[in-house]
C-alpha positions as a printed Julia matrix, in Angstrom:
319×3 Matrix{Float64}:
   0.0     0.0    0.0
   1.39    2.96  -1.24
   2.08    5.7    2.0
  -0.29    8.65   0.98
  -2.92    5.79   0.8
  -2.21    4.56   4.6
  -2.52    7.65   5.79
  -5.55    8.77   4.28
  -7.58    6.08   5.12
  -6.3     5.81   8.92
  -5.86    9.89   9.66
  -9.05   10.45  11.31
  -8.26    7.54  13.74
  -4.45    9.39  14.64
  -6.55   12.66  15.03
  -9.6    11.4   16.88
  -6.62    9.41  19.55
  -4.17   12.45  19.29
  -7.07   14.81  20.39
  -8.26   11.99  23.56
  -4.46   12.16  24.75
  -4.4    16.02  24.51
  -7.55   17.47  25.38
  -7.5    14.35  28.68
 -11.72   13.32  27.94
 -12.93   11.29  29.76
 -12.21    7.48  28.46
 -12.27    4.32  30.2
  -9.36    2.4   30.77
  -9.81   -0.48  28.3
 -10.96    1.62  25.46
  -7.42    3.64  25.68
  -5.79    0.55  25.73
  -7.73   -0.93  22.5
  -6.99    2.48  21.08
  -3.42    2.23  22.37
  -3.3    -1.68  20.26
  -4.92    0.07  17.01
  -2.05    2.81  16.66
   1.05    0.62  17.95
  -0.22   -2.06  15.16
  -0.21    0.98  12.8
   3.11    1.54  13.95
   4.49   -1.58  13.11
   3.02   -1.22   9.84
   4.69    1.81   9.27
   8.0     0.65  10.75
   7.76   -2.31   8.25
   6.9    -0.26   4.97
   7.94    3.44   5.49
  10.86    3.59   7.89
  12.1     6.62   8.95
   9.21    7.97   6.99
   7.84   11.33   8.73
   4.44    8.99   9.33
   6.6     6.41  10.85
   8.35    9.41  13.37
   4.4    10.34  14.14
   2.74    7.23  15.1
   6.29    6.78  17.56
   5.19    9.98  18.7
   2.07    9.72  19.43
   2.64    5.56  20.67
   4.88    7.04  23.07
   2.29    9.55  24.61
  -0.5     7.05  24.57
   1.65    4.48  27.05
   2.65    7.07  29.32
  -0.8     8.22  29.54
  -1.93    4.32  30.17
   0.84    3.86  32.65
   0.58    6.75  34.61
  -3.75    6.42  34.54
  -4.96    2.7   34.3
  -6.37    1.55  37.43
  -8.51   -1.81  36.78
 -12.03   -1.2   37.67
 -14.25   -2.63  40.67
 -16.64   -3.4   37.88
 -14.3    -4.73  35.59
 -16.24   -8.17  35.44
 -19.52   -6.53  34.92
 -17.9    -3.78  32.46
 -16.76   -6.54  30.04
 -20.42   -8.32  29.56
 -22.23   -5.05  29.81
 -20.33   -2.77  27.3
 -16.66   -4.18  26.2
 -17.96   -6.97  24.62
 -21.03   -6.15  22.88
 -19.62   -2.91  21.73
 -16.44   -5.02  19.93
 -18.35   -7.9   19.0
 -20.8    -5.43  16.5
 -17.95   -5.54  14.0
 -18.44   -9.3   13.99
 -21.55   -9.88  13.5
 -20.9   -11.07   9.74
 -18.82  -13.62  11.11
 -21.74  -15.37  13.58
 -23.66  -14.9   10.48
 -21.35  -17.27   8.55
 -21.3   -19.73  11.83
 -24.56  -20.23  11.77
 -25.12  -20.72   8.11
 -22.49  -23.34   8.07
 -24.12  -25.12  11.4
 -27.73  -24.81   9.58
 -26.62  -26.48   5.94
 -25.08  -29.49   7.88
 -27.55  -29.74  10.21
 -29.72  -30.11   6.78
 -27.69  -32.46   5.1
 -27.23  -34.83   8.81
 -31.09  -35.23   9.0
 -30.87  -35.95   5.1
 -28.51  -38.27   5.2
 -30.24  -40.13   8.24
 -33.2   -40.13   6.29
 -31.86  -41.73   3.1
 -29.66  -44.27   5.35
 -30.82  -46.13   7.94
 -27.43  -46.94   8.89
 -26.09  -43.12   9.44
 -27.54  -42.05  12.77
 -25.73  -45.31  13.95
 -22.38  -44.9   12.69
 -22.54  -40.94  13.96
 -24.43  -41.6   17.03
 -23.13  -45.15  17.73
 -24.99  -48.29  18.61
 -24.64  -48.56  22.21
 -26.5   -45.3   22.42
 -28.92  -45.63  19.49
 -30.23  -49.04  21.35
 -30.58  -47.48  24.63
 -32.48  -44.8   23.1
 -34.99  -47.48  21.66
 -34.99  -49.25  24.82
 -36.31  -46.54  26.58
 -38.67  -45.58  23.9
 -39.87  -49.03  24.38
 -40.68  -48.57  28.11
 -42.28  -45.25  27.91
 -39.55  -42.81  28.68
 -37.49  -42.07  25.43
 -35.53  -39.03  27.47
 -34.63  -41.47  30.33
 -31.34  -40.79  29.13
 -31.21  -37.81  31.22
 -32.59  -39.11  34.6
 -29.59  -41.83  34.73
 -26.45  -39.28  35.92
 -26.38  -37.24  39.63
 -27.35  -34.04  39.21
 -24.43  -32.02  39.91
 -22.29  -34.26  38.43
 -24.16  -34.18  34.68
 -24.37  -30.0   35.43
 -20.69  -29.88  35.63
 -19.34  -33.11  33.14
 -21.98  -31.08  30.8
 -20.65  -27.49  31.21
 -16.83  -28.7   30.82
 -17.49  -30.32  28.08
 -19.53  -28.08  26.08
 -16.86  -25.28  27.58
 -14.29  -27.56  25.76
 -15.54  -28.01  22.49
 -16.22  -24.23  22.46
 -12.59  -23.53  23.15
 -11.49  -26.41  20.48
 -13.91  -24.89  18.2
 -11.66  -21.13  18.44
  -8.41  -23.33  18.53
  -8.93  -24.56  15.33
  -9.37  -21.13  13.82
  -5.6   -21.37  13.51
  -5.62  -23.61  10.87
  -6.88  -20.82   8.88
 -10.22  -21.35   9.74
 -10.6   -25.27   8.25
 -10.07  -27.1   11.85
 -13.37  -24.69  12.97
 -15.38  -25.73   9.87
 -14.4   -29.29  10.68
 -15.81  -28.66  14.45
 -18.86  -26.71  13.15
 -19.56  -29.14  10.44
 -19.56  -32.77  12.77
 -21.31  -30.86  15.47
 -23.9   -29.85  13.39
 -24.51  -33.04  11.4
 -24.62  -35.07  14.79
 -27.57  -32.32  15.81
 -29.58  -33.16  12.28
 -29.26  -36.92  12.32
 -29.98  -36.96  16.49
 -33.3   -34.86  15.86
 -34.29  -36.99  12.43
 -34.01  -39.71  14.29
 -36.33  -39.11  17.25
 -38.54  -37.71  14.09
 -39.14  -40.74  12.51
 -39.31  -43.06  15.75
 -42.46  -40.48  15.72
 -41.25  -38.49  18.84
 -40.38  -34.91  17.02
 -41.79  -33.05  19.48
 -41.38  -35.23  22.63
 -37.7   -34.62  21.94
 -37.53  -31.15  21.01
 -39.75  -30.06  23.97
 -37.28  -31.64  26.2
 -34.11  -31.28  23.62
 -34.01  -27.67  23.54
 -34.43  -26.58  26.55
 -30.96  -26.81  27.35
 -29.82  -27.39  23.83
 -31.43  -23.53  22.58
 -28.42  -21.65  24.19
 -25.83  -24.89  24.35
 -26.11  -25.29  20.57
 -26.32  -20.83  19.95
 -22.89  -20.65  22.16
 -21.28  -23.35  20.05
 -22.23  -20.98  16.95
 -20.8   -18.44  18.39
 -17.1   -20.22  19.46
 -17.17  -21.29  16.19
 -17.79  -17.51  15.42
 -14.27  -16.42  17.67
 -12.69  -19.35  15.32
 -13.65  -17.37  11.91
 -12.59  -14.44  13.3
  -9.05  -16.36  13.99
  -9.03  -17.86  11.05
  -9.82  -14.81   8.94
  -7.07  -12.61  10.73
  -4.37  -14.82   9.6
  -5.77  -15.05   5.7
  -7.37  -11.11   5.36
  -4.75   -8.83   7.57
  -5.43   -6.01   5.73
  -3.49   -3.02   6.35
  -1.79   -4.35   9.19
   1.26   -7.15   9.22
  -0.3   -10.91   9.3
   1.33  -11.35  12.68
  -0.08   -7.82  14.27
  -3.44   -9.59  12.13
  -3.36  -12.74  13.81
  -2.5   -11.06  17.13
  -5.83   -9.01  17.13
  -7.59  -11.71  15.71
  -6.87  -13.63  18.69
  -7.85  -11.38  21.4
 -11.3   -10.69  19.93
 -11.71  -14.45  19.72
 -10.64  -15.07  22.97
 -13.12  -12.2   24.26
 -15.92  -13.9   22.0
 -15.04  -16.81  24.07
 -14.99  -15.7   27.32
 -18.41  -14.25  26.6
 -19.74  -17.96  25.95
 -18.69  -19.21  29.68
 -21.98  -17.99  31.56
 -23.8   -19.34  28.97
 -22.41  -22.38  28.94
 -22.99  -22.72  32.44
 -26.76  -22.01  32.24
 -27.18  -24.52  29.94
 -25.14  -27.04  31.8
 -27.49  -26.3   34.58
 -30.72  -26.99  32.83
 -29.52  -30.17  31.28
 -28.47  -31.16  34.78
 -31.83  -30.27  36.77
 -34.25  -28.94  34.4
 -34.56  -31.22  31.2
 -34.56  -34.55  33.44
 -38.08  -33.66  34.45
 -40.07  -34.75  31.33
 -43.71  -34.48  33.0
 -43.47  -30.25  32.77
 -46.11  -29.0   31.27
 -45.33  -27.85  27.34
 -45.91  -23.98  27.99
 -43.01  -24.44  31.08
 -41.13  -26.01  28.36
 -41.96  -23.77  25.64
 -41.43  -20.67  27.97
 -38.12  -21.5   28.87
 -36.99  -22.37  25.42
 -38.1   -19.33  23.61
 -37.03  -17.03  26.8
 -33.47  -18.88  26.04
 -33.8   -17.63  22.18
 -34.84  -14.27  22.97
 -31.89  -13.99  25.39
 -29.28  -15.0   22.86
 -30.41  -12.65  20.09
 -30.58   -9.7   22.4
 -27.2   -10.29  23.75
 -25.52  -11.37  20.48
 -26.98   -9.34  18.03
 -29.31   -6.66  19.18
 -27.55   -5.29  22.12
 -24.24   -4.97  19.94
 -26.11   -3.05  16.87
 -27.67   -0.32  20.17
 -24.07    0.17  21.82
 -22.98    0.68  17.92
 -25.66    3.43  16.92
 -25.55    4.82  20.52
 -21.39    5.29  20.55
 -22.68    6.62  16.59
 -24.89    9.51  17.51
């Protein structure tokens, strides 16, 4: 990229951070210090392509002013917790909202083609499932409590094997965004194709509904956090193959902090839905509007906090 360009599309960011550092507004700690990432990656930019350019001498400048202003100011919030889920997070996670789009069309098409393929083989949900559990399914179909499943592990003990679990495939699922992005696919792709053969099946023992009712209650926000690790493993993937104006390690290096916070933002998630599989969905005799309730009250949760809330912080830092 030719210099003149670099700075013409980045100026308004020096200005806009030159004029927080001078004028002292009021800005939290963490958004100086994202700031404070933005212009040193710059700066290694420039240091890579324009050396002792005069735009190489500025950004060193004004690098040097933003850490003494960090150093001599940060102070980690009380809040800091709270700060992250209410307004860090949903505020960064806007820009990736393209991204959970592409998750979740990848987890829908296989989640197509694994209740296809269960219905055109009658071997499939076997070989993905595996036999031992596919006949203890039937089993308990046969004595009048298909979702027995569920009764047969302690309490605590399924609410935290669950929640580990699901907490590990969600961090394999951003791991493998490393592989530029294919290892995450992979993830995506055999979770979701496990999903559409599991729900086919129950579909065509005639039990579509007796298993979703009791399914999704933990599986609404279970399965929507897996979507969105697989999300923070796009946005991995993508900052190693698309770095833009910036070097591919500075790239990757952003790339993996905004996964990681995409991450982190799955944990409390995950362990709500650990603890409805683990006390909720083992009692089948609810009525369906308790069911129904808490299943679309999960839904409505996710989208606010995933894609609503983000687009408000957006148009409200916008106005």
């Amino acid at each position: 990229m030719r210099e003149a360009t670099f700075i013409k599309r980045n100026k308004d960011k020096w200005t806009r951070f030159e004029n927080v550092l001078v004028s002292d507004l009021a800005i939290s700690p963490m958004e100086l210090g994202d700031l404070y990432i933005e212009i040193t990656d710059h700066l290694s930019y420039a240091q890579t392509f324009y050396p002792n350019s005069n735009t190489h001498q500025y950004l060193n400048q004004l690098a040097s002013k933003a850490h003494q202003k960090i150093y001599k100011t940060k102070k980690e919030s009380k809040g800091r917790f709270i700060n992250f889920y209410k307004y860090e997070f949903p505020a960064m996670f806007y820009q990736y909202l393209p991204q959970l789009g592409v998750s979740f069309l990848i987890f829908l098409i296989f989640s197509m083609i694994g209740a296809y393929s269960a219905a055109t083989d009658g071997a499939f949900v076997r070989s993905i499932m595996g036999d031992a559990y596919v006949n203890m399914t039937l089993e308990n179909i046969e004595k009048g409590d298909p979702m027995a499943v569920y009764k047969e592990m302690n309490k605590v003990d399924m609410f935290l094997g669950i929640t580990i679990n699901n907490i590990r495939v969600a961090l394999l699922a951003f791991s493998a965004g490393i592989l530029l992005g294919v290892g995450t696919f992979f993830i995506m792709m055999r979770n979701a194709i496990m999903l559409g053969s599991f729900q086919y099946f129950f579909f065509d023992q005639g039990l579509l509904w007796e298993s979703a009712r009791t399914i999704w209650i933990h599986g609404t926000i279970e399965i929507a956090v897996i979507i969105v690790a697989g999300c923070a493993g796009i946005v991995l993937g993508n900052s190693i193959l698309f770095p833009g104006t910036y070097t591919r390690l500075a790239s990757f290096q952003r790339g993996a902090k905004a996964g990681l916070k995409i991450l982190i933002s799955t944990i409390p998630f995950f362990i709500i839905a650990g603890f409805l599989e683990g006390f909720i969905t083992r009692i089948t005799h609810f009525p369906d509007i308790f069911n129904v309730t808490i299943i679309l009250a999960s839904l409505a949760i996710i989208i606010f906090y995933y894609i609503i809330y983000p687009i408000r912080i957006h148009q409200q830092k916008n106005l």
